[in-house]
C-alpha positions as CSV (number, residue, x, y, z in Angstrom):
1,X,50.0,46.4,-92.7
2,X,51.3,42.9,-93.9
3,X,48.5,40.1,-94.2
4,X,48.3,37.5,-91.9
5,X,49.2,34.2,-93.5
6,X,46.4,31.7,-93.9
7,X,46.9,28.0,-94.4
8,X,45.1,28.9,-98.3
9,X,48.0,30.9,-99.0
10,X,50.3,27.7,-97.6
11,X,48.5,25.3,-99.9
12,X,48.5,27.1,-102.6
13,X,52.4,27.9,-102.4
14,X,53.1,23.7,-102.0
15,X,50.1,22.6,-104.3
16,X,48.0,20.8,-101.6
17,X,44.8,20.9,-100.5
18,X,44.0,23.1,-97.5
19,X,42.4,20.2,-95.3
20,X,46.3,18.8,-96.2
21,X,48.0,21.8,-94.6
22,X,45.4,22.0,-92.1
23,X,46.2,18.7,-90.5
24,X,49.7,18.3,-90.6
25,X,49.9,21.6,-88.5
26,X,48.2,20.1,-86.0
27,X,50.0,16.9,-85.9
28,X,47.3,14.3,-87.5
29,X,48.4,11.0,-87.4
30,X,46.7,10.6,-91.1
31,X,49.3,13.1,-92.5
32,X,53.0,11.1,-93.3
33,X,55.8,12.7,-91.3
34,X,58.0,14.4,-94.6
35,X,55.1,16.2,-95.6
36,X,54.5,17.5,-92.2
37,X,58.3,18.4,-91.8
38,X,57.6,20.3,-95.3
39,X,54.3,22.3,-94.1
40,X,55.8,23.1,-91.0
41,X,58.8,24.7,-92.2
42,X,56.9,26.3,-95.1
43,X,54.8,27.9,-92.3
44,X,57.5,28.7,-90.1
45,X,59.1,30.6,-93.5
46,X,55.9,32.0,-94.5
47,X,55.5,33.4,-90.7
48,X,52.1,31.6,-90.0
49,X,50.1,32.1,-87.0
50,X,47.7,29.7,-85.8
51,X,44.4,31.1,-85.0
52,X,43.9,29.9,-81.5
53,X,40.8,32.2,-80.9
54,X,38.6,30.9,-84.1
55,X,40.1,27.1,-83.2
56,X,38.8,27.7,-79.6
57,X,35.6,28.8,-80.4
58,X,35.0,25.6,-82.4
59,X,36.1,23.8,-79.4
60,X,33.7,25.9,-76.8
61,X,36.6,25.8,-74.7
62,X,39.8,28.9,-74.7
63,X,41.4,26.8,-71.8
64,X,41.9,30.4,-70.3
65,X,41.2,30.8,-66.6
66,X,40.3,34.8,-65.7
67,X,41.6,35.8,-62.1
68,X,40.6,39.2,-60.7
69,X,42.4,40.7,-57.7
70,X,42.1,44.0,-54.9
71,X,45.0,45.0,-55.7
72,X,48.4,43.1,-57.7
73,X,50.8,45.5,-55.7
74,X,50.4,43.0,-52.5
75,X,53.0,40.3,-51.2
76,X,50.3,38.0,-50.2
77,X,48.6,38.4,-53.8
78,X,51.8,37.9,-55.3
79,X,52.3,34.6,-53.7
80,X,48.7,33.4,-54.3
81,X,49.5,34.1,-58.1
82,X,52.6,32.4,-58.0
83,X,50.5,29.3,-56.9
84,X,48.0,29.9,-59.5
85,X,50.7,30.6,-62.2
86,X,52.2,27.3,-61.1
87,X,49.0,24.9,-61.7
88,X,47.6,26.5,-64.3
89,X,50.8,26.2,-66.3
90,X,51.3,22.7,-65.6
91,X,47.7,21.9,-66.9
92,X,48.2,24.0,-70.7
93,X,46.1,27.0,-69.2
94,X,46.4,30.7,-69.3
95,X,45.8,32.9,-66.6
96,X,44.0,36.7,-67.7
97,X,44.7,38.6,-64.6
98,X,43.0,41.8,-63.3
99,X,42.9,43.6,-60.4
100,X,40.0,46.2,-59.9
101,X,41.8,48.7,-57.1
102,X,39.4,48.2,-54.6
103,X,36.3,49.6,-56.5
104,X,33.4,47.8,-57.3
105,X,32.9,49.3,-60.3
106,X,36.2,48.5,-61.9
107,X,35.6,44.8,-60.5
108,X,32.3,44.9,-63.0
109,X,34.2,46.2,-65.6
110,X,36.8,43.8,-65.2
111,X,34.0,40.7,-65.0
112,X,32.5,42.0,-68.1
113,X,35.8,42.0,-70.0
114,X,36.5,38.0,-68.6
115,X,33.4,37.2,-70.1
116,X,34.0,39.1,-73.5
117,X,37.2,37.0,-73.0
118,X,35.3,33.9,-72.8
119,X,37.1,32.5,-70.0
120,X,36.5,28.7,-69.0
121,X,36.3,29.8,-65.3
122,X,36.3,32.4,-62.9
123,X,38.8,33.2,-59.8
124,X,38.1,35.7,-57.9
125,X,38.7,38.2,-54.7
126,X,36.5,40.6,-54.2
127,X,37.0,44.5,-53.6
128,X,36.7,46.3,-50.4
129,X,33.1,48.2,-51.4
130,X,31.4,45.0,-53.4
131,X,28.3,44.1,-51.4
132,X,26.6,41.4,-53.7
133,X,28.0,39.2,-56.5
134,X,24.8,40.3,-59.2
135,X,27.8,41.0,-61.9
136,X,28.6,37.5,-61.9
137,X,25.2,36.6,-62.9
138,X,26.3,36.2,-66.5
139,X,28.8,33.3,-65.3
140,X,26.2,31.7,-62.9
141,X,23.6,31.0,-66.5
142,X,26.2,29.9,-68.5
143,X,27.1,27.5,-66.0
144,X,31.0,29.1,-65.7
145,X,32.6,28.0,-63.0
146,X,34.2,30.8,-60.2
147,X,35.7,30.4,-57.0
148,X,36.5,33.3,-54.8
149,X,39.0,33.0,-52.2
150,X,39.9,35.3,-49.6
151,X,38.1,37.9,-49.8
152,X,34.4,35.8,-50.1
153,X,30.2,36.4,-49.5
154,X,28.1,33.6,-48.8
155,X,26.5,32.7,-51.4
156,X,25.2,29.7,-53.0
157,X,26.7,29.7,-56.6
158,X,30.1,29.2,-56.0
159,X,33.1,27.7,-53.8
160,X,35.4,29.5,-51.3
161,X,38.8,28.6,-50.2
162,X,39.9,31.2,-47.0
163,X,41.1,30.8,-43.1
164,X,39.3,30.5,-39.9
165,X,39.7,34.5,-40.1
166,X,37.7,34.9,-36.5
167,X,40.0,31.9,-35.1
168,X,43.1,34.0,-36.4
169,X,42.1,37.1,-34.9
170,X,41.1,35.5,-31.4
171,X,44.9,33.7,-31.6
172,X,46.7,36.7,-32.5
173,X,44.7,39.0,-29.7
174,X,45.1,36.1,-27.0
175,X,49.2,36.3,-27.5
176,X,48.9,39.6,-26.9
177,X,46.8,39.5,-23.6
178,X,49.2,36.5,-22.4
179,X,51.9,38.9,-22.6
180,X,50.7,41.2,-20.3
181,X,48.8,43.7,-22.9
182,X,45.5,45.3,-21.1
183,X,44.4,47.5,-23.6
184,X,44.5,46.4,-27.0
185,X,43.8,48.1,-30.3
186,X,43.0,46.8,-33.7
187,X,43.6,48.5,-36.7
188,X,41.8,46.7,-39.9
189,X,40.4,47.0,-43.3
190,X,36.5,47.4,-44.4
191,X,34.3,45.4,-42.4
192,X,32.2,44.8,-45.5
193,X,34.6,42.2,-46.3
194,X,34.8,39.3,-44.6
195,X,38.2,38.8,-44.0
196,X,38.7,42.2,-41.6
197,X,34.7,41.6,-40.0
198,X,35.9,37.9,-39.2
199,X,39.0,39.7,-37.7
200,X,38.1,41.9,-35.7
201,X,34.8,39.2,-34.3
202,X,37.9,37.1,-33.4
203,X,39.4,40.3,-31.5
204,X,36.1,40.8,-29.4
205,X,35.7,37.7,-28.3
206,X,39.4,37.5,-27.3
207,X,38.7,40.3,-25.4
208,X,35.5,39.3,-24.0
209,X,36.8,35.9,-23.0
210,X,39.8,37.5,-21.1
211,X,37.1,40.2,-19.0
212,X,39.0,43.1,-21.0
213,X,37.0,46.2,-22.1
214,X,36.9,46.8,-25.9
215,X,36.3,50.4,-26.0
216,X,35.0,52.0,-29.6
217,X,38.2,54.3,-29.9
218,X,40.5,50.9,-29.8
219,X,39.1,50.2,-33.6
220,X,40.6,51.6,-36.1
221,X,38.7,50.8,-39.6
222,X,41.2,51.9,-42.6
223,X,42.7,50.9,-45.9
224,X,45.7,49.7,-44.7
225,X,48.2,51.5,-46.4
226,X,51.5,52.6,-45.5
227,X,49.7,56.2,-44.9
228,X,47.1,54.8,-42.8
229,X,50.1,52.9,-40.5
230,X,51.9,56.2,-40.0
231,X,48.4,57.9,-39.1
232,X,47.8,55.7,-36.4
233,X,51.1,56.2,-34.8
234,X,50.0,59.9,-34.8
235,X,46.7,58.8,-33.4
236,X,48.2,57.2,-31.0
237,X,50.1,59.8,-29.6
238,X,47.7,62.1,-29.1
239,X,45.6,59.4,-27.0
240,X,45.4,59.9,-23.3
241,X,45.3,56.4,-22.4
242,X,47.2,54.7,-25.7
243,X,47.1,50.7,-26.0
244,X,49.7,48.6,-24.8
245,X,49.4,46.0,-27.7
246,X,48.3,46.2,-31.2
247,X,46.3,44.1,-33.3
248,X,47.0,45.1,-37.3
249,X,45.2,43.1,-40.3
250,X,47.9,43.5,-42.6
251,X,51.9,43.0,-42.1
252,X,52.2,45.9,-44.8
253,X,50.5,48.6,-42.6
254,X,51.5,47.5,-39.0
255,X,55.6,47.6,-40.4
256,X,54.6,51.2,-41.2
257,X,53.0,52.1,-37.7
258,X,55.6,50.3,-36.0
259,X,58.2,52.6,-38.0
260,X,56.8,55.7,-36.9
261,X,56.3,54.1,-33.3
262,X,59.7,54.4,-32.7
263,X,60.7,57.4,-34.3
264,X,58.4,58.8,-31.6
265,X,60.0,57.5,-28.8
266,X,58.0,54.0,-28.3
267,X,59.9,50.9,-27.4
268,X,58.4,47.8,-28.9
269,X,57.5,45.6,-27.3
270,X,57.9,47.0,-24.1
271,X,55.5,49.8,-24.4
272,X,53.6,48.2,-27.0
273,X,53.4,44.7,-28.1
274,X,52.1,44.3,-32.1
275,X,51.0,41.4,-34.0
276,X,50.1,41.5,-37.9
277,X,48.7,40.0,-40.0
278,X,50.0,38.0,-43.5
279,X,53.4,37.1,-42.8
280,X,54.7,39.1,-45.7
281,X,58.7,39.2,-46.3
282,X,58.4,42.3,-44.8
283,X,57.5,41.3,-41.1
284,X,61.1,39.7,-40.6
285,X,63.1,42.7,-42.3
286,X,61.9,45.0,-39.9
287,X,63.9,45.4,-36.7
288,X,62.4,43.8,-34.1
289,X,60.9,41.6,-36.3
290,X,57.2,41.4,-36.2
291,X,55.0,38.7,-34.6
292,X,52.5,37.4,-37.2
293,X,50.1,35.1,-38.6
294,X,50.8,33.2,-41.2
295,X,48.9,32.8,-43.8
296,X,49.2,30.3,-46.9
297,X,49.1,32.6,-49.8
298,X,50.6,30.1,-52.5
299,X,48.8,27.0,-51.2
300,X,45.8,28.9,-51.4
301,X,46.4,30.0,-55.4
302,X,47.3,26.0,-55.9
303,X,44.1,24.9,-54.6
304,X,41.7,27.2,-56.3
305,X,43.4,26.7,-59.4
306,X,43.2,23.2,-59.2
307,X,40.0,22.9,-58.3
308,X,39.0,24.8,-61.1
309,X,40.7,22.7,-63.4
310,X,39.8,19.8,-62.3
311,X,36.2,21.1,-62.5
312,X,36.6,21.9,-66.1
313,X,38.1,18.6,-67.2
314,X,35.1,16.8,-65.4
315,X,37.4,15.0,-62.5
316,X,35.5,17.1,-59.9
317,X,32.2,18.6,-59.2
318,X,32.8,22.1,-57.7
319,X,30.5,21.6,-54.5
320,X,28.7,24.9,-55.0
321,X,28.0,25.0,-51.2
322,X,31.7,24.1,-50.2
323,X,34.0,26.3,-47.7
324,X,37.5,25.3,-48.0
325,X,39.0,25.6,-45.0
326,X,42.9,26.2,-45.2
327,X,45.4,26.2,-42.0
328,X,46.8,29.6,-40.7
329,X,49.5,29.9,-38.3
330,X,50.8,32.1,-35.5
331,X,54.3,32.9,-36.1
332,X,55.7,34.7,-32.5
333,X,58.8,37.0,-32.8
334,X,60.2,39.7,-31.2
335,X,57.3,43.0,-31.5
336,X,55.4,40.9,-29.4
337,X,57.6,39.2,-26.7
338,X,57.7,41.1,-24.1
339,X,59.9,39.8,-20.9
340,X,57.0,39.2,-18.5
């Protein structure tokens, strides 16, 4: 394999010092502009590299941010990227992205590798199984900043930008129950995260408030895959007394549901009204279009991002106690309106 080119090997082909070479190539003023004209196409020629990683660890700083993810195959994830993407490139920062599939373990593998990484900061949603955020630890003595969004546990080391999720789920029930729907079920992700347990609270109270019965078979705890969606249908079915409306926590999975719904016979929303969850491109290709809640994917990457930058060039204190509390919004269309 060819050497890599060192800024030695430069000096010695134009006969100046190293400290010379060193300097034009980054642009000191101290250097006159021909002979940085002549360095720089020497180097160009020569097929120099500069060695970012030994200059950043000089600086202490790699002016990389690490962002892990569930899963990278999700709309909503896609946009929150996109908002990430968009700050971070605007502020000379890279963004290492992982995603750890929804198992804790990969999430600790892919923390480990951010900090092998030397990351300046830390965003980060957490899997569907992690319970405790001990595999941070590493960040938290440093002093590394993080911020999960979300998918978030209360904790005191770090911020956390998400929704009203138990608001959002009371909303999205209490449309349903004003359009007629009696017996409502809700189909969501692992209660161990906080964004399907503050869901489905919401849907409990939105029943309790309206005197409706919230019976045990009405909860559906899944992954919320396209599988899981069809599986319910079939569930459904074979249910002596099936609901009239249907809360989903995820567009992606109520689309599928809704799909084999019909296929079966079942006119939406006349036998059953559904609402999901995300607002994913997806809830207004499906015919009828599916009632939702919105939710602010690529504000939400903007904000953590910036907040995290901002953090790390000292114009903001990450409030390590801080909720960010970003607005949601019901959109109504036509799985849910029902001609009362």
């Amino acid at each position: 394999m060819e050497k890599d080119v060192t800024i030695y090997d430069i000096a010695k082909l134009l006969q100046l010092s190293p400290a010379t070479v060193s300097r034009a190539l980054n642009d000191h003023p101290a250097i006159n502009s021909n002979t940085k004209v002549i360095i720089a196409s020497k180097a160009k020629e020569m097929g120099y590299r500069s060695n970012m990683f030994a200059s950043n660890l000089r600086r202490q700083r790699t002016s990389t941010i690490g962002v892990i993810v569930p899963r990278l195959d999700s709309a909503f994830m896609s946009t929150v990227l996109a908002g990430m993407e968009k700050v971070a490139n605007e502020a000379n920062y890279n963004l290492i992205i992982s995603q750890s599939l929804e198992s804790f373990k990969k999430e600790v593998a892919n923390t480990k590798t951010m900090f092998d990484s030397r990351v300046d900061g830390l965003l980060v949603s957490l899997a569907s199984d992690t319970e405790n955020l001990d595999h941070f630890n590493t960040f938290f003595r440093k002093g590394i900043p993080m911020i999960l969004f979300d998918r978030v546990i209360e904790q005191k080391n770090c911020t956390n930008i998400v929704i009203d999720n138990v608001k959002a789920g009371y909303e999205a029930t209490a449309h349903l129950i004003d359009q007629g729907c009696r017996r409502i079920m809700h189909i969501t992700g692992s209660i161990k995260r906080n964004v399907y347990a503050d869901r489905l609270k919401g849907y409990r109270l939105a029943l309790m408030d309206h005197g409706l019965e919230g019976a045990d078979e009405l909860v559906k705890i899944t992954n919320l895959t396209r599988e899981d969606g069809v599986q319910a249908a079939a569930d459904i079915q074979q249910m002596n007394s099936p609901p009239d409306g249907l809360f989903v926590a995820s567009d992606f999975c109520a689309v599928s549901c809704m799909g084999a719904l019909m296929q079966a016979g079942v006119s939406i929303p006349d036998d059953m009204a559904v609402v999901g969850f995300n607002d994913d491109p997806v809830a207004q290709v499906i015919q009828p279009s599916l009632t939702t809640i919105h939710y602010p994917g690529q504000e939400m990457g903007e904000i953590a991002a910036q907040s995290l930058i901002n953090h790390l060039n000292g114009l903001l204190r990450i409030n390590t106690t801080n909720t960010i509390l970003l607005n949601y919004e019901l959109i109504v269309r036509k799985s849910s309106q029902r001609h009362l």
